[in-house]
VOGU-3710 file (C-alpha; in Angstrom, 3 decimals, decimal comma):
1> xxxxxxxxxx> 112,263/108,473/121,942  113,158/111,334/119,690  110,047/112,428/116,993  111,426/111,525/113,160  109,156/113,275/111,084  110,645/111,004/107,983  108,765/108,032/109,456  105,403/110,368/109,532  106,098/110,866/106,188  106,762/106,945/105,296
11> xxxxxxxxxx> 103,326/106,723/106,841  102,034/108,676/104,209  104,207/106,571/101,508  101,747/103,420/103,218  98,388/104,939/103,459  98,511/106,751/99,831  98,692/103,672/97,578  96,350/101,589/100,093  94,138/104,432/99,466  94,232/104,591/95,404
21> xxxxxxxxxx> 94,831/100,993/95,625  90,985/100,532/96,724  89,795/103,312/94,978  90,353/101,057/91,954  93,661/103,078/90,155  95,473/99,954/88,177  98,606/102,014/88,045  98,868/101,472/91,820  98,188/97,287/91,334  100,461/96,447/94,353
31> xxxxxxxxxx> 98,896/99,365/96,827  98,183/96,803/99,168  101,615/96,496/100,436  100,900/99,883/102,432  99,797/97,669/105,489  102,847/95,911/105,362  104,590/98,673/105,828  102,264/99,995/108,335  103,598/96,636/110,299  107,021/97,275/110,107
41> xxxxxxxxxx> 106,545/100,774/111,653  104,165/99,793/114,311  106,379/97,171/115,377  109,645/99,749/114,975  107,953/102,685/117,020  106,066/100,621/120,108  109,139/98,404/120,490  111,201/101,656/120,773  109,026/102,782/123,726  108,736/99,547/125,477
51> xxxxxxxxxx> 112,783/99,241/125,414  113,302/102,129/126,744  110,904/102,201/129,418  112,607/98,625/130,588  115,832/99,709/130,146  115,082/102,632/132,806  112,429/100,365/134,729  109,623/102,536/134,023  107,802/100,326/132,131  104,092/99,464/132,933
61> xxxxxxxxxx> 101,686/97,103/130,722  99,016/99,494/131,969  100,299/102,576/130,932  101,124/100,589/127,659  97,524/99,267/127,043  95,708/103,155/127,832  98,572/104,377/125,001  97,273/101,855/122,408  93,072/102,967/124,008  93,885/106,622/123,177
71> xxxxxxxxxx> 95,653/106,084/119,889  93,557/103,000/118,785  89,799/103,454/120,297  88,365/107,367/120,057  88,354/107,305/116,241  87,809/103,572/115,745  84,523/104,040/117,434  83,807/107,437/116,040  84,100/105,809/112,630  82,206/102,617/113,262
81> xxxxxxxxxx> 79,104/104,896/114,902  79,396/106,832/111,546  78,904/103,670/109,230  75,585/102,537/111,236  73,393/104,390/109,783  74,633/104,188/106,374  74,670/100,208/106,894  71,072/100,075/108,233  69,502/102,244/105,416  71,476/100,778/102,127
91> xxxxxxxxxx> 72,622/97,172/102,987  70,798/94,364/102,036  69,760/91,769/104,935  72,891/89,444/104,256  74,961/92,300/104,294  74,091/94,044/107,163  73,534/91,116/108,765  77,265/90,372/108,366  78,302/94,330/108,856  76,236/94,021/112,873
101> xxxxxxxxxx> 78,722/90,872/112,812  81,908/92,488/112,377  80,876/95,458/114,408  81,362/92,773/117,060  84,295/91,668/115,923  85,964/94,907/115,300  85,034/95,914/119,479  86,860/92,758/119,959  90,036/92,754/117,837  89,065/89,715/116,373
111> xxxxxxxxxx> 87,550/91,128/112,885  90,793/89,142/111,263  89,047/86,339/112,663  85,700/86,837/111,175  86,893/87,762/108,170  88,711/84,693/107,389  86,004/82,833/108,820  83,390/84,447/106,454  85,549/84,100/103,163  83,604/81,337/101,319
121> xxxxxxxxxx> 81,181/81,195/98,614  78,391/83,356/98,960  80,857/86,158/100,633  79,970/89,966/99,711  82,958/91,080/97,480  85,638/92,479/99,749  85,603/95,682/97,997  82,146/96,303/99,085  82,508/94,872/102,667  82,519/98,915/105,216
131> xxxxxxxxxx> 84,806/97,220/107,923  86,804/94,772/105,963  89,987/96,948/106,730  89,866/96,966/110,342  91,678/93,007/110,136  94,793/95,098/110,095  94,173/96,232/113,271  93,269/93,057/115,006  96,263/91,371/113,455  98,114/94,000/115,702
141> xxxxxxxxxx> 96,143/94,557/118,399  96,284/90,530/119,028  100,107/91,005/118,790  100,718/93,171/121,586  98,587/91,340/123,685  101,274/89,000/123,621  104,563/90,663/122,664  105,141/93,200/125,846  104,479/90,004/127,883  106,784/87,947/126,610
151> xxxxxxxxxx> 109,801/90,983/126,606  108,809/91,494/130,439  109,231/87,827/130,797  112,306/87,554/128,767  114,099/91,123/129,931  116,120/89,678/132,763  117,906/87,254/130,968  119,522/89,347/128,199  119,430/91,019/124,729  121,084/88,490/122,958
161> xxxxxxxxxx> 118,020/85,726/124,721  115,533/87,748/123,717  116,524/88,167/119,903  117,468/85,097/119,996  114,260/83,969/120,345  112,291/86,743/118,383  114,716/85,266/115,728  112,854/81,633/115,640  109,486/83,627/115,717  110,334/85,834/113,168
171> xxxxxxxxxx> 111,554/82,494/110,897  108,600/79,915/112,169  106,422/82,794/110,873  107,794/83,727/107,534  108,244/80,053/106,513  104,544/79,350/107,755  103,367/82,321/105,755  105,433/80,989/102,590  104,106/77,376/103,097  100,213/78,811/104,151
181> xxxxxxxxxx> 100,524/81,083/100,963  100,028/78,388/98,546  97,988/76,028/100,726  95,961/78,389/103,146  96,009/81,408/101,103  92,781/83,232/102,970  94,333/82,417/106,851  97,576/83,243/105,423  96,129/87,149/104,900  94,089/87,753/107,868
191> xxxxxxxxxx> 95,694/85,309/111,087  98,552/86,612/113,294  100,638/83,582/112,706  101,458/84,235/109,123  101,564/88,440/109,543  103,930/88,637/112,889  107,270/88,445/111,441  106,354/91,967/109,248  105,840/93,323/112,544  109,184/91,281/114,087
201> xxxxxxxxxx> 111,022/92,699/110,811  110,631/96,579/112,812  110,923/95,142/116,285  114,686/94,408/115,139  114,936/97,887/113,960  114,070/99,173/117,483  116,893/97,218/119,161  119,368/97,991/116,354  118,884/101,846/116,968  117,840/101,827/120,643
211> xxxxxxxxxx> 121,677/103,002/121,625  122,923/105,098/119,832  123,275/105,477/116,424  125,666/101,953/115,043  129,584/102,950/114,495  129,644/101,698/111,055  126,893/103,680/109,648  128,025/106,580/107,589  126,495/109,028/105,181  127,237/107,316/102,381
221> xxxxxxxxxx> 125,977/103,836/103,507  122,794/105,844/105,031  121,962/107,340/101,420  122,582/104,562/99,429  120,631/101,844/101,524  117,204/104,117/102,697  117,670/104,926/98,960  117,587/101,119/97,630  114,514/100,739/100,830  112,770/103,483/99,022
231> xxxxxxxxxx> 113,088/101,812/95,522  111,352/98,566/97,121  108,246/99,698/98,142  107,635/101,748/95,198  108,691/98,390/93,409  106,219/96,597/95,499  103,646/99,428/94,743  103,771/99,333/91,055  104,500/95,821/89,963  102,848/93,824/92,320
241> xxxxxxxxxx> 99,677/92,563/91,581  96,575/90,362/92,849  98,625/87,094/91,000  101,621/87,569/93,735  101,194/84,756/97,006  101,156/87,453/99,746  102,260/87,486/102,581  104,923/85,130/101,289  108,912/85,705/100,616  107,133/88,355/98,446
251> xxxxxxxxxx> 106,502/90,165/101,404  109,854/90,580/101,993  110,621/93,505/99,216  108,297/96,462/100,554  109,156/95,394/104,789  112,387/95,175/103,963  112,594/97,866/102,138  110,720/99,577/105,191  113,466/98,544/107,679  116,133/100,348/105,310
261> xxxxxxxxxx> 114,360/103,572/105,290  113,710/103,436/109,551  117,500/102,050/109,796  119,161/104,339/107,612  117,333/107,280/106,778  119,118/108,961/109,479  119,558/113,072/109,697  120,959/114,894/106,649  120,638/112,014/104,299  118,437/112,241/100,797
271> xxxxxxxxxx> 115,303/110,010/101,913  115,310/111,587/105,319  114,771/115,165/103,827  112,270/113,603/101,092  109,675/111,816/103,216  110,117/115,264/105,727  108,894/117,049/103,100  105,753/118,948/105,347  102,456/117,893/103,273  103,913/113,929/103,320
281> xxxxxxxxxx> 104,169/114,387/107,146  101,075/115,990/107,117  99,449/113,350/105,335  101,260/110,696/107,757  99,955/112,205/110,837  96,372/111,694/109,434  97,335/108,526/108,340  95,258/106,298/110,742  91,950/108,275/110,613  92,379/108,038/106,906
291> xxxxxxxxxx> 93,254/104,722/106,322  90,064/104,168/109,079  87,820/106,396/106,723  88,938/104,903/102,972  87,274/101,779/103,187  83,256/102,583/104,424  83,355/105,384/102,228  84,329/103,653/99,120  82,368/100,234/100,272  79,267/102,248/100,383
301> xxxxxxxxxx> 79,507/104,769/97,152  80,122/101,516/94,952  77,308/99,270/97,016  74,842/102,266/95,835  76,079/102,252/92,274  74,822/100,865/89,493  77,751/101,368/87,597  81,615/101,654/87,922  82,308/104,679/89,817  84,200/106,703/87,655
311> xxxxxxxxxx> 87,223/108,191/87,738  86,362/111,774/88,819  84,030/109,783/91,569  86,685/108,104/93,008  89,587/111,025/92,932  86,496/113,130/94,478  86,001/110,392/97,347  89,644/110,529/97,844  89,134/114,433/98,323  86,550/113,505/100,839
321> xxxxxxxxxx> 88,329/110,967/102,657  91,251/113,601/103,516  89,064/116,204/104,621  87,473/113,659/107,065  90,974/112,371/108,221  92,067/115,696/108,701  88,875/116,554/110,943  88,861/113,310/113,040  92,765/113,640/113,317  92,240/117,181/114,684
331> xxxxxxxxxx> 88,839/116,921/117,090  89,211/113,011/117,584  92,486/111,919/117,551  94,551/114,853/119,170  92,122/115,530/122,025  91,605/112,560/123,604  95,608/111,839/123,517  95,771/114,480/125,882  95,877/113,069/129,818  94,995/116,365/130,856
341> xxxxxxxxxx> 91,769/116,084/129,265  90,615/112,919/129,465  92,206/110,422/132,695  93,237/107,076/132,219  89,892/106,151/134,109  88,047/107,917/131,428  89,640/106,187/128,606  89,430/102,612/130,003  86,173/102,849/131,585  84,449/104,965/128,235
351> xxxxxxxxxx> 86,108/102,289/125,818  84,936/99,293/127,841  81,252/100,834/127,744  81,559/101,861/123,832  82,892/98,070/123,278  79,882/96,444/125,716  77,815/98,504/123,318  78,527/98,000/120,437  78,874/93,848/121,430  75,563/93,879/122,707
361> xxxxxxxxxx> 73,898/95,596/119,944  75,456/93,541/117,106  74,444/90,520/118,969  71,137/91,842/119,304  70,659/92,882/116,155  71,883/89,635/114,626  70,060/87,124/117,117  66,420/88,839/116,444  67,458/89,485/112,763  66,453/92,633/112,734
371> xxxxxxxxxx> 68,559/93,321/109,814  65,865/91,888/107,623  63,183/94,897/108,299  65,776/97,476/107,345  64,163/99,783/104,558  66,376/99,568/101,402  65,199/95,627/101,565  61,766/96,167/102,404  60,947/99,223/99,741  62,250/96,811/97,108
381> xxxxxxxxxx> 59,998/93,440/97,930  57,620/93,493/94,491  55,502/90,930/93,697  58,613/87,960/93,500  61,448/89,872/93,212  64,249/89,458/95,376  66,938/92,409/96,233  69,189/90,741/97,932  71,491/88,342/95,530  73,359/86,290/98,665
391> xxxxxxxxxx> 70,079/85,150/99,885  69,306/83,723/96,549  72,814/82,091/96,153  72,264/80,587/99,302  68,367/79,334/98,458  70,078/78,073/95,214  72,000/75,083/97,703  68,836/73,978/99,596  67,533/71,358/96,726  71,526/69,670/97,566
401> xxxxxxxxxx> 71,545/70,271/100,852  67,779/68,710/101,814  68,698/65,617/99,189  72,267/65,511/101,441  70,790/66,227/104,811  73,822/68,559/105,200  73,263/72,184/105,918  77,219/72,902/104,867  76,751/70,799/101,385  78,540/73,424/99,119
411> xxxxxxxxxx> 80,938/73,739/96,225  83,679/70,686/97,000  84,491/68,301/99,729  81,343/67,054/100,341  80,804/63,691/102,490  77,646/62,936/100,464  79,443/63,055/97,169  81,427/60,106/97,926  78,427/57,513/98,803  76,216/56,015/96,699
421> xxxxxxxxxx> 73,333/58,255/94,930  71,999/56,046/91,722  69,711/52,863/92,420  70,798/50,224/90,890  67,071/48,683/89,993  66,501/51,751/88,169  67,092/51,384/84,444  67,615/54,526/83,129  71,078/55,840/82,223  73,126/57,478/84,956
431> xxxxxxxxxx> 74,346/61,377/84,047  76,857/62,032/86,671  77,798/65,970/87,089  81,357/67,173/88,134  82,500/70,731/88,123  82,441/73,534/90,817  79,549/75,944/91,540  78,167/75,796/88,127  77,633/71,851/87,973  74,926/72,722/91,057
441> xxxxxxxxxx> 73,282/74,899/88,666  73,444/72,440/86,278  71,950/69,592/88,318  69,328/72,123/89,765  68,489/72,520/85,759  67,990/69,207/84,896  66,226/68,146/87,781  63,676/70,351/86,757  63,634/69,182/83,067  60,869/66,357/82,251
451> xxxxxxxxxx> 63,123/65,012/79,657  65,953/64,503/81,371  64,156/62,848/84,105  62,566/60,749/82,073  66,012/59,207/80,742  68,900/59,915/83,567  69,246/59,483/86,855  71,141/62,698/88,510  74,152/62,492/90,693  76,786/65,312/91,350
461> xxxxxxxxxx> 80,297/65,563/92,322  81,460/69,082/93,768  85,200/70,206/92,596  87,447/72,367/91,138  88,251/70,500/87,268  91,609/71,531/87,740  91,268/69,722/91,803  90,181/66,544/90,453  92,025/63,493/91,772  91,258/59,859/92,885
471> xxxxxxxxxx> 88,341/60,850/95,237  86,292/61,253/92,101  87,342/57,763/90,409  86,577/56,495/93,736  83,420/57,900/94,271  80,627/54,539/94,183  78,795/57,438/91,644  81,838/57,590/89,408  82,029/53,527/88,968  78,701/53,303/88,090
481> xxxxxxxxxx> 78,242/56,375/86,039  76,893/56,414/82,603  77,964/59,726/81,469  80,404/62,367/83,080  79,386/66,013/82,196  81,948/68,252/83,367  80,325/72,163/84,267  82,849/74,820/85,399  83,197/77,850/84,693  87,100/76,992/84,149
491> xxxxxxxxxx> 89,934/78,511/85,114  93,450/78,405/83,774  94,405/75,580/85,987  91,533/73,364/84,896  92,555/73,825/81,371  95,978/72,667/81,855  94,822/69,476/82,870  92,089/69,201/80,651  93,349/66,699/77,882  94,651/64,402/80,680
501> xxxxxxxxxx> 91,270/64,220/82,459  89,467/63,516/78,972  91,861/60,626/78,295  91,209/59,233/81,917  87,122/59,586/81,493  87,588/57,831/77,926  89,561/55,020/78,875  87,113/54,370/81,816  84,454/54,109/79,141  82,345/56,941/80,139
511> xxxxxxxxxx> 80,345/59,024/77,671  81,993/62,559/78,619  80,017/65,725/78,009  81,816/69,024/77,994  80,254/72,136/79,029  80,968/75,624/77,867  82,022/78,363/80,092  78,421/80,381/80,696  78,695/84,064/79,021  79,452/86,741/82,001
521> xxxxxxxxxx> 76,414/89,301/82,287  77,606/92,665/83,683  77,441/92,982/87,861  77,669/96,393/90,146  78,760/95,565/93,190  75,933/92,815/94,377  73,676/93,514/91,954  72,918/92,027/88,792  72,233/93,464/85,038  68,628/92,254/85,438
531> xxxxxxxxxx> 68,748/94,203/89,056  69,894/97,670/87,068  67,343/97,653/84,212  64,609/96,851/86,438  65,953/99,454/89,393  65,830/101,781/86,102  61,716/100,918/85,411  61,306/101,028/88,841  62,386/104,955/89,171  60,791/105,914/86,433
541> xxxxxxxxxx> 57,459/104,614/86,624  56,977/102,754/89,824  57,923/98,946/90,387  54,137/98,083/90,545  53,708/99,043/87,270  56,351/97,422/85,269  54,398/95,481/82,481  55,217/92,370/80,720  56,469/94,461/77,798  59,078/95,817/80,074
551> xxxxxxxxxx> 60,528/92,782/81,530  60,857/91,503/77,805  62,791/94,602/76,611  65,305/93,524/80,374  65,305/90,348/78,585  66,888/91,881/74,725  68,913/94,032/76,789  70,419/90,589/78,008  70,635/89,447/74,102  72,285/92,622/72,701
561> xxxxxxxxxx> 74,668/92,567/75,886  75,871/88,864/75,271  75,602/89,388/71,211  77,702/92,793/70,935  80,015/92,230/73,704  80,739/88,819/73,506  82,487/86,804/75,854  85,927/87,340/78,006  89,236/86,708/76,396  90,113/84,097/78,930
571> xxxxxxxxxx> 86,192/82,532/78,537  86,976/82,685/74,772  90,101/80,710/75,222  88,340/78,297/77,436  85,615/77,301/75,507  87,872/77,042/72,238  90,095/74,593/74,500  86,942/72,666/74,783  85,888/72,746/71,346  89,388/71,381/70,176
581> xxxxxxxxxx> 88,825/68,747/72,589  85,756/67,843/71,150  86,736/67,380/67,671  89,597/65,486/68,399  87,732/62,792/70,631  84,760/61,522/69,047  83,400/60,334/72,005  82,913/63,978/73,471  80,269/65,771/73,291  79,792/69,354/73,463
591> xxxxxxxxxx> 77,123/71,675/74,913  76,708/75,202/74,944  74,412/76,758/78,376  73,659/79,917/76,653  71,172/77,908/73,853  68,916/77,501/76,830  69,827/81,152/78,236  69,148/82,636/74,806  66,283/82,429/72,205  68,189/83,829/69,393
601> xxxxxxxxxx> 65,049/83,935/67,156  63,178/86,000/69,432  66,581/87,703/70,560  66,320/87,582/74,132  68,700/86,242/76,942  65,871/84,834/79,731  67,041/87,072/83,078  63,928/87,897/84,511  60,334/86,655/84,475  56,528/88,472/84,444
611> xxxxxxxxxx> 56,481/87,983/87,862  59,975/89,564/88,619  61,793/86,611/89,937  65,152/86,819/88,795  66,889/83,519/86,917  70,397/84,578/87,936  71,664/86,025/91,360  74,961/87,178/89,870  76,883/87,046/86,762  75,813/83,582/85,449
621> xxxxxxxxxx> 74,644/81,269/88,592  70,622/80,228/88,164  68,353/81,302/90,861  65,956/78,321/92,173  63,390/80,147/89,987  65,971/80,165/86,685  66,738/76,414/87,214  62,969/75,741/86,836  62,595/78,218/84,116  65,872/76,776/82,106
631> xxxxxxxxxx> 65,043/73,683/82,841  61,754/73,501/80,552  63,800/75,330/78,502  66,209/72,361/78,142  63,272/70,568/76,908  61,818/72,821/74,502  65,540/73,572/72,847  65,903/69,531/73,186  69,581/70,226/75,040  70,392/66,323/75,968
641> xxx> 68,753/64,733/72,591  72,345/64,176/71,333  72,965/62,006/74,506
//
């Protein structure tokens, strides 16, 4: 197979926007479309090799699997070594616990796996996760475990069998991905299933051009279609967005417009001498090393800061991120590519060592938790405050989950939602509360209020407003419910089927309280505003020595935060939606969380106590500690007296 350097340099046109992409540049919203290109070239370039291999009956799945070891392993592992230390000395216990995890995974090919496993509530932001990137890989890897196999298989029967049935692949795939987009969104990212036919899309590209070039093309046609593939990624690139279902058809515009450019970019035409331009081939033959590099070193710059990297920051981390790609590319990469150097039994029998290594000392790690005596968690353990934010989301679900008896009770779809809670021989009223996340903070609240115990009986019904449907009416708690109090923090969906919901509650005759959307205190990364002013006190005089006085100026900061900056656009909108709702139904009440949060005559926002424990573990979710706090605070504001 003859070297293009125009597909080096499409490499480039992959890696660059991933790069600025998670280095936070809006311009480049749709960046994340570089791995799909990344797929159509993989599956272009290792389907070239293996065709021509079996066309001259050279080919060998051995010599094919220690190709992918030297191109795929030495700088994997190089780069995974490199993020241990960092890991152990900055990430809280949660975090490293789940970083030890997906060094496992990533040894394995199966970080994809994990990943989509791992993607529920309490999950560390993806931006902040070092390996998160590496599902890319595993995606792949996974698919040419399988794919040489089933060409060998398939080879003696014909070119027209065999795209035949990479044809009904290719469209089971794509129409699962379109289907899973909307209904599986997270497996529809990360699995194999939905991601092959990107791959398939440059596997037909091999077979088109494994002859020689096609009679029909001429220049012309070559300039005018690698042109329009050119114009699609940098479409994709610059108006895609987050809101886009992807993969889906979606998907489509930048690998198509991949397969153009390998098709018909051929010698002498305009995108051929573009991407051949020498510093875009350049940058593609680093590409790997620097798309390997990207991800720990931004994951870890913003998991240290307390604020939004800035600009310069970021642009300088991109500086550094080249300089290590070009290093690794040219004392990683390049050497152990060379057979001379290292022998096949080298490669295999170093990477099988590296991988039992690096499988046994995750597991290890994970199975004594030994990622709970790392320093950056232990340094910060103060009288009751608690670093690490996931750990208290997760404490915040044990009051549910002991009252369930299930470990997994979480946001929606709970068994123990649908059975009885109230007792019927009790005579006081019967408050049941539906929302998502933010109605468990609710109930944790009011179980801790006298008041309200002394008048309701508590019950709770996990879901999405905008998810509701007749497993709530169902619901024994629902028919014998009182009062509904709905507690989201809602999203455009919920809103659109808002009024409906309200008519439905009315005409059931339940007294229906509406709860305002809680005001959003600033977060870095996993840490909360509470977390920065005290990490602030801490450096400056000592964390043993923060005084009372202190942790009530943490408290105004709170106030003048939520008082001068006010609340989203979209939370604005929200709670105006529910304020209209209000007046126009007489029957529905209207309460506001931050009159507990706030004391506006002593203008302070509670977010810490004397003791340090913190009342919220992220922008507006109540610690266990804050739902005890707030919920004497219901009391002493008298919250419930208009029910």
């Amino acid at each position: 197979m003859r070297y293009r350097a125009e597909v080096d340099g499409l490499r480039a046109l992959a890696v660059i926007p991933v790069i600025l992409f998670h280095a936070g540049f809006s311009q480049f919203s749709g960046g994340f479309v570089g791995v799909d290109v990344f797929f159509v070239i993989s599956g272009y370039l290792i389907t070239s090799i293996i065709l021509t291999e079996l066309e001259r009956d050279k080919f060998c799945i051995i010599n094919f699997y220690e190709r992918r070891a030297r191109r795929i392993l030495p700088v994997l592992f190089f780069v995974m070594l490199a993020c241990i230390p960092f890991a152990w000395l900055w990430l809280m216990p949660l975090d490293l616990q789940d970083f030890f995890q997906s060094i496992v995974a990533v040894s394995t090919f199966s970080s994809n796996i994990l990943f989509w496993l791992e993607s529920d509530y309490f999950d560390t932001a993806a931006e902040l996760k070092p390996l998160l990137h590496t599902w890319s890989l595993a995606v792949e890897e996974q698919y040419y475990i399988f794919f040489p196999l089933l060409l060998m298989a398939l080879w003696g029967r014909g070119k027209r069998l065999i795209l035949g049935a990479l044809a009904l692949i290719f469209l089971l795939s794509l129409s699962l991905a379109q289907w899973a987009a909307f209904n599986a969104p997270t497996a529809n990212f990360y699995l194999l299933p939905t991601r092959g036919w990107e791959l398939l899309i440059g596997v037909f590209a091999a077979f088109l051009l494994n002859q020689q070039q096609p009679k029909w093309m001429s220049p012309s046609l070559n300039n005018g279609l690698s042109t329009l593939g050119l114009l699609l990624i940098v479409f994709s690139i610059f108006i895609f967005d987050a809101s886009v279902p992807f993969p889906s058809v979606y998907a489509l515009v930048p690998t198509v417009g991949t397969v153009l450019i390998i098709v018909f970019a051929q010698e002498g035409s305009w995108v051929q001498r573009c991407l051949s331009f020498k510093p875009l081939v350049g940058v593609g033959l680093i590409s790997y090393s620097a798309y390997l590099w990207h991800q720990p070193v931004f994951a870890f710059v913003k998991y240290r800061s307390f604020t939004e990297p800035s600009v310069w920051l970021m642009l300088s981390l991109c500086a550094v991120v080249v300089g290590l790609s070009y290093l690794s590319w040219r004392y990683v990469e390049i050497p152990f590519r060379n057979k001379q150097a290292y022998s096949r039994r080298f490669i295999f029998s170093s990477g099988a060592a590296l991988t039992a290594v690096f499988v046994a000392g995750g597991i290890w790690v994970d199975s004594n938790q030994l990622y709970k005596s790392n320093d950056a968690y232990l340094e910060l353990m103060v009288k009751s405050y608690q670093p690490d934010n996931r750990e208290l989301g997760a404490d915040s679900w044990q009051y549910l989950r002991t009252l369930s008896g299930d470990q997994d009770y979480g946001v929606d779809k709970n068994h123990f939602d649908r059975i009885q809670w109230f007792d019927i021989e009790d005579n006081r009223q019967r408050l049941l509360i539906v929302g998502n996340s933010h109605s468990k903070d609710l109930f944790n609240v009011l179980s801790s209020s006298e008041a309200t115990q002394s008048q309701f009986q508590l019950a709770r019904f996990g879901t999405e407003i905008g998810h509701i449907d007749e497993s709530l009416f169902s619901a024994p708690n629902y028919r014998l419910a009182d009062a509904i109090m709905l507690a989201s923090q809602y999203k455009q969906q919920d809103l659109i089927q808002l009024e409906a919901l309200v008519t439905r509650l009315l005409a059931d005759n339940k007294k229906l309280i509406l709860v305002k959307n809680i005001y959003e205190f600033e977060e870095f990364g996993q840490r909360t505003y509470a977390d920065f002013l005290f990490h602030l006190l801490a450096q400056e005089r000592g964390a043993n020595n923060i005084s009372s006085l202190d942790i009530s100026k943490i408290n105004e900061k709170h106030f003048e935060q939520f008082s001068h900056r006010g609340f989203k656009p979209f939370t604005q909108k929200a709670n105006r939606t529910l304020a209209a709702l209000a007046s126009r139904y007489p029957d529905v009440m209207l309460l506001d969380r931050m009159d507990y949060v706030c004391n506006q005559q002593d203008r302070v926002c509670y977010a810490i106590g004397n003791d340090y424990q913190k009342y919220f573990y992220d922008y507006g979710h109540h610690t266990v500690a804050g739902a005890m706090f707030f919920g004497g605070r219901v009391d002493e504001v008298k919250w419930l007296e208009s029910i």
